[in-house]
C-alpha positions as CSV (number, residue, x, y, z in Angstrom):
1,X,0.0,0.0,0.0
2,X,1.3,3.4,-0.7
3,X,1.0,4.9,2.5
4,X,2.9,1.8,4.1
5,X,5.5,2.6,1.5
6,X,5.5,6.4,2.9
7,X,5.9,5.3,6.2
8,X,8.6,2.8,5.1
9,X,10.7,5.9,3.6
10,X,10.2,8.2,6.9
11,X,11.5,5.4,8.6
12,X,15.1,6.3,6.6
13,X,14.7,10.2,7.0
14,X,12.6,11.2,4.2
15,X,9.3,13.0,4.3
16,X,5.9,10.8,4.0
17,X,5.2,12.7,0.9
18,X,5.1,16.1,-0.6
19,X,4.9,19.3,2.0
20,X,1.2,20.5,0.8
21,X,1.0,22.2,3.8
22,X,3.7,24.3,2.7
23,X,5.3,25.3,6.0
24,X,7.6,27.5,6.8
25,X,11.6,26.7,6.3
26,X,13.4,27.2,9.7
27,X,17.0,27.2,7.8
28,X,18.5,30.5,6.5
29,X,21.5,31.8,5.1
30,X,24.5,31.9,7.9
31,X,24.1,35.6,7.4
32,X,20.3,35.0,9.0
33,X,18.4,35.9,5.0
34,X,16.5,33.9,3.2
35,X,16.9,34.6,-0.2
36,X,19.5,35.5,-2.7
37,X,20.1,36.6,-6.3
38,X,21.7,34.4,-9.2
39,X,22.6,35.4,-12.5
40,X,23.8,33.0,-15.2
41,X,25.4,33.5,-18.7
42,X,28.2,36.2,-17.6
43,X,30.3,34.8,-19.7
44,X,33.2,36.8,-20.1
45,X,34.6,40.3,-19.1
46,X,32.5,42.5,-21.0
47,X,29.6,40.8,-19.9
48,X,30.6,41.2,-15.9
49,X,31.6,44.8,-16.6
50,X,27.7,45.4,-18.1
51,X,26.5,44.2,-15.0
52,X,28.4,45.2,-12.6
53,X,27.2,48.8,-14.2
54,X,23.8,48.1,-14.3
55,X,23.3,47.2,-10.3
56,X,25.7,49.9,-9.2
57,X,23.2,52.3,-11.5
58,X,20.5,50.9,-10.1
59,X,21.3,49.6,-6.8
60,X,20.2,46.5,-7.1
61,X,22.0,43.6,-5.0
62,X,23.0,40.3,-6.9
63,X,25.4,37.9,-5.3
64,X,26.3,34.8,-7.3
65,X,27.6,35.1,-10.9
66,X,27.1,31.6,-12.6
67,X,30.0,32.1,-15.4
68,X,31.9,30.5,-18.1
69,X,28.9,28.4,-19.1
70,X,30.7,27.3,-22.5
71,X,33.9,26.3,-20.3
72,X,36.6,28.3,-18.7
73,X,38.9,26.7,-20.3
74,X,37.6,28.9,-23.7
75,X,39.5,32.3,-22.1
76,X,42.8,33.2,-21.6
77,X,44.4,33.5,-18.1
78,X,44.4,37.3,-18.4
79,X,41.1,38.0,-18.9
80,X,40.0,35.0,-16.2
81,X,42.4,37.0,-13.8
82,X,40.5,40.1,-14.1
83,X,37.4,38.8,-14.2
84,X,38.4,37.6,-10.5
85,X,39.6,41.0,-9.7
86,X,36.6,42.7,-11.1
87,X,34.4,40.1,-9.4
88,X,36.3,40.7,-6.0
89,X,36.2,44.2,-6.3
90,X,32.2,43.9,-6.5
91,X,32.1,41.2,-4.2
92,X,30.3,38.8,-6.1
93,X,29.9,35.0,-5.9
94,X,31.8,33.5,-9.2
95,X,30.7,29.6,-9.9
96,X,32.9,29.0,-12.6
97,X,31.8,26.3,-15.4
98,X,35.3,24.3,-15.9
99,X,35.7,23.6,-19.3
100,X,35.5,19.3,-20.0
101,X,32.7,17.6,-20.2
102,X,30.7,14.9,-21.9
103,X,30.4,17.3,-25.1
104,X,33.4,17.9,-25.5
105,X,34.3,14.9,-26.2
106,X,34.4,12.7,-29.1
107,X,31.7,10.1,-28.3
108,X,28.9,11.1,-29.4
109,X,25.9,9.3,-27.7
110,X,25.3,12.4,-25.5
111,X,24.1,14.6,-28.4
112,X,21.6,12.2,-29.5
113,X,18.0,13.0,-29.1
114,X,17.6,9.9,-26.7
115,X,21.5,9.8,-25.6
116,X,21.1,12.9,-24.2
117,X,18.8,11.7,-21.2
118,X,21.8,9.9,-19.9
119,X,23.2,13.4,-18.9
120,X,26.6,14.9,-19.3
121,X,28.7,13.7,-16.7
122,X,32.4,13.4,-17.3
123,X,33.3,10.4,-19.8
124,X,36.6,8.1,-18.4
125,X,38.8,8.7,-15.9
126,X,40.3,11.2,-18.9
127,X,37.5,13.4,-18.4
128,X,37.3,13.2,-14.5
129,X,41.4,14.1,-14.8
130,X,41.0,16.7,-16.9
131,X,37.6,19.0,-15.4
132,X,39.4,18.3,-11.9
133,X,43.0,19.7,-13.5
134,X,40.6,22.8,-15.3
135,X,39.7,23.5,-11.5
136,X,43.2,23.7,-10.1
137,X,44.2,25.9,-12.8
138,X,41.4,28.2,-12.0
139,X,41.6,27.9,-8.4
140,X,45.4,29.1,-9.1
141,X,43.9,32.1,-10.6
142,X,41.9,33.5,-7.7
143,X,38.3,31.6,-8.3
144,X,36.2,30.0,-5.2
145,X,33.7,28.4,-6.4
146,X,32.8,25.7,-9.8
147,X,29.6,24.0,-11.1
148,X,29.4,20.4,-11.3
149,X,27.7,18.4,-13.7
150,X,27.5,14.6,-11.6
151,X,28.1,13.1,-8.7
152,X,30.9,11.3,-10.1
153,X,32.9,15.1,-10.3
154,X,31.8,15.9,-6.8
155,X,32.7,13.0,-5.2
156,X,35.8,13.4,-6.3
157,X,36.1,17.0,-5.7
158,X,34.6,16.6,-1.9
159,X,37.3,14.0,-1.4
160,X,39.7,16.3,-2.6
161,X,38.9,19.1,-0.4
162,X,38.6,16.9,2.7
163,X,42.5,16.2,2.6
164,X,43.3,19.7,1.6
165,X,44.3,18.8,-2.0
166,X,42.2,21.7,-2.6
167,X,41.6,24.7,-0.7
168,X,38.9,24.0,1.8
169,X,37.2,27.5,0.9
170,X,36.5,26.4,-2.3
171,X,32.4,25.7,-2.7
172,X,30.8,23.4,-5.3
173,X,27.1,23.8,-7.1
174,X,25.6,21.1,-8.3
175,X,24.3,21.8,-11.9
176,X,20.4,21.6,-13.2
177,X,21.9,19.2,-16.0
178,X,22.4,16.3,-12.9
179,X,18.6,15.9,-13.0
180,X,17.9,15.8,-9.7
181,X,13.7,16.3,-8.4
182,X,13.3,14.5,-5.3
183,X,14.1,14.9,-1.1
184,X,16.6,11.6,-1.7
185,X,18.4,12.8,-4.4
186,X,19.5,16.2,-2.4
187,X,20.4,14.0,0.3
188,X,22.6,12.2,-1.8
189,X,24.1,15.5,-2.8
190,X,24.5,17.0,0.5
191,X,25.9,13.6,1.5
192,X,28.5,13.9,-0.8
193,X,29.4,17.4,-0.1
194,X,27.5,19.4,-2.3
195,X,27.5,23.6,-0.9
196,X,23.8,24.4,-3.1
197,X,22.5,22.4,-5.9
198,X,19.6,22.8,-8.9
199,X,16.9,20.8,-8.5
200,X,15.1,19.9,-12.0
201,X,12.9,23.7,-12.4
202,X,9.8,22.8,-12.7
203,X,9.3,21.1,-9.9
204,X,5.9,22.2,-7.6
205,X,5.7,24.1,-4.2
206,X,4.9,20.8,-2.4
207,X,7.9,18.7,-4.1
208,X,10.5,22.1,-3.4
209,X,8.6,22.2,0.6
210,X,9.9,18.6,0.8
211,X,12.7,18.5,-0.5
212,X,13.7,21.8,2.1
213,X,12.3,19.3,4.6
214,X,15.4,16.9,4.5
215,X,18.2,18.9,3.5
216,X,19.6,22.7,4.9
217,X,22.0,23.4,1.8
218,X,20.9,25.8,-0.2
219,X,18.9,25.4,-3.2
220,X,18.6,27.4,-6.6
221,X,15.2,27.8,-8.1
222,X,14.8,28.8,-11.6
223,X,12.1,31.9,-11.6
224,X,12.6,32.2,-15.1
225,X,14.1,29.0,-17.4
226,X,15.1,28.9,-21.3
227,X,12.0,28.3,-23.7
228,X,14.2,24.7,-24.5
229,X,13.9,23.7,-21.2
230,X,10.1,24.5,-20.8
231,X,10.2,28.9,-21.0
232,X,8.4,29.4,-17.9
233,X,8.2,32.3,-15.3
234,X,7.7,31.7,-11.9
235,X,8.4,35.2,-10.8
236,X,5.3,35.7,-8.7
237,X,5.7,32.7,-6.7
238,X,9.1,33.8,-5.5
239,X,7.7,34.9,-2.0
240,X,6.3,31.4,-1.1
241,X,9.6,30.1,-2.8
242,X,11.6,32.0,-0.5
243,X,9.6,30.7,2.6
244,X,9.0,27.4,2.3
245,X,12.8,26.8,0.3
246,X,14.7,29.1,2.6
247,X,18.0,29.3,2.0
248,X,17.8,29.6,-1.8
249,X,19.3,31.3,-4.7
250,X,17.0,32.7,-7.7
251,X,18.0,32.2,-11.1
252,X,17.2,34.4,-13.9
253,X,17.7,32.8,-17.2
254,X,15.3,33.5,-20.0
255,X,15.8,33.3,-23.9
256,X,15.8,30.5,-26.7
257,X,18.4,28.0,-25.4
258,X,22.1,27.2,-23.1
259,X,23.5,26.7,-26.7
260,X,22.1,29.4,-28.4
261,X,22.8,32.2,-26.2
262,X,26.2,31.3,-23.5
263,X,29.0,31.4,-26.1
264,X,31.8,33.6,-24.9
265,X,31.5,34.9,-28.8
266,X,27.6,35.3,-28.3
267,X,26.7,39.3,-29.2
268,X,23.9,40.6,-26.9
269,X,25.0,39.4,-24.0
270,X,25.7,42.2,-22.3
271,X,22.4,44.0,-22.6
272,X,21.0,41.0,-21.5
273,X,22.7,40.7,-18.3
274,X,21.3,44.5,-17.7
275,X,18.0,43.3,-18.5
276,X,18.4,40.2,-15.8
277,X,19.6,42.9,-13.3
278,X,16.0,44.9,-14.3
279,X,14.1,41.8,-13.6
280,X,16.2,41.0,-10.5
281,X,15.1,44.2,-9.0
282,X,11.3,43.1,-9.7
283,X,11.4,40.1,-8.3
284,X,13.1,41.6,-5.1
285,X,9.6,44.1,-4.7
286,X,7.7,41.2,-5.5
287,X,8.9,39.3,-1.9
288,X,9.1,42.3,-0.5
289,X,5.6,43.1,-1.4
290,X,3.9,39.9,-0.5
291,X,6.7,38.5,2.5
292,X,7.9,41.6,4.5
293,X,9.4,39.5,6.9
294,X,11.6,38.1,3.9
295,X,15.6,38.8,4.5
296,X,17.4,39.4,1.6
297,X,21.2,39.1,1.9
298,X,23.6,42.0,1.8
299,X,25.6,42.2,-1.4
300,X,29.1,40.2,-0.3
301,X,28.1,38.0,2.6
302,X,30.6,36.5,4.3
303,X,29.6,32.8,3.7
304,X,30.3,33.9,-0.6
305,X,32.8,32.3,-2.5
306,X,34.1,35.7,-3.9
307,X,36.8,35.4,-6.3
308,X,40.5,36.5,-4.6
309,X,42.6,39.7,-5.4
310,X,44.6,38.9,-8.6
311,X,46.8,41.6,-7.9
């Protein structure tokens, strides 16, 4: 019976089912917030420099900078070292996308229609070796924090950091692409050292509510997702995200597609990353608006992986 099968499951720390009730999260940012501001696709110099701009201008606080989506390893040290200074400078969050990955590399199961659902974790220890050696180089160049695609690169990683192989500062987000929609699945995550992960975006209050219910890392909600992965906006549910999910991040990623728009030779992206900062500042009136009691975090927290001085 299904609701001996629920009980079976709370019996090994999950909830009985999905949180309709909706309650309120008791876990918060270290800072004491609740909520936080993510933008994705700042690919390379320019792009940071537009955005910077645009919340300065409009005072508008954003704290985590996903970056590099098309792979780090795609710019040169100099303009990587800047971008760290320029992040530092504007104490940002910088999760840096490392460069190898399952499309990268010759097999080509992955970019098939139906090979694709396997995901796009790193192929061989060659491609384990290599993502964790794109790290160290960019760790060497003043960056805190990298996304991972898989459990297989976090374990890894985690392991790494445990024996101080890597700097124990460093923080690691696990990626959208790992597929992950369920309250077992973060646990595994958190388990394996995971600092924030993407759930799957279109997930329900409820499913989020439960999921909040088992772990206390931070998660990052999609408020506005690519029209290939679905083109939704959740913008107005963002106060009962923030207090039901609490701690979480909200990403701001709309247009056609990853592909089509987060090449580091992509044109508009600048404006774009002005335009995220416009709907950023929305979505911040919408909480405050609907959840007064809703604590946003300062720009720079303490607890951010900001980038260190390059020089």
């Amino acid at each position: 019976m299904l609701k001996e099968t629920a009980r079976m499951l709370a019996e090994i720390g999950l909830p009985e089912g999905d949180a309709y009730g909706l309650p309120s999260s008791k876990v918060t940012f270290p800072d004491g917030a609740n909520y936080r501001i993510e933008i994705s696709g700042v690919e390379n110099l320019s792009v940071l420099r537009a955005l910077v701009d645009e919340m300065d201008r409009r005072r508008v606080p954003v704290h985590r900078l996903i970056s590099t989506v098309m792979g780090s390893t795609l710019l040169g040290d100099a303009e990587l070292e800047e971008f760290a200074q320029v992040a530092h400078d504007a104490h940002l969050e910088v999760i840096l996308t490392p460069g190898p990955r399952a499309l990268w590399d010759t097999g080509r199961q992955v970019a098939t229609p139906e090979g694709g659902l396997c995901g796009i974790r790193y192929r061989g220890m060659k491609g384990l070796i290599e993502v964790v050696d794109d790290i160290r180089h960019s760790i060497g160049l003043g960056f805190k924090g990298f996304l991972v695609v898989g459990e297989c690169g976090l374990y890894a990683l985690s392991e790494l950091r445990k024996r101080e192989l890597i700097p124990r500062d460093v923080v690691f987000k696990l990626s959208i692409f790992a597929g992950h929609a369920n309250p077992a699945g973060a646990k595994v995550l958190e388990q394996l050292g995971a600092d924030t992960f993407n759930p799957v975006g279109d997930l329900t209050l409820p499913q989020l509510a439960a999921i909040r219910q088992t772990v206390k890392i931070p998660m990052d909600l999609h408020v506005w997702l690519f029209d290939a992965w679905g083109g939704f906006n959740r913008i107005y549910e963002a106060p009962e995200m923030a207090r039901t999910c609490s701690p979480c991040y909200f990403k701001i990623e709309p247009g056609p597609s990853v592909g089509a728009m987060y090449k580091p030779w992509g044109v508009g992206l600048e404006k774009l990353a002005r335009d995220k900062v416009v709907y950023a500042e929305r979505l911040i009136g919408i909480v405050e608006e609907n959840w007064p009691e809703a604590r946003l975090s300062d720009v720079g927290a303490p607890d951010l992986a900001v980038p260190k001085r390059t020089r």
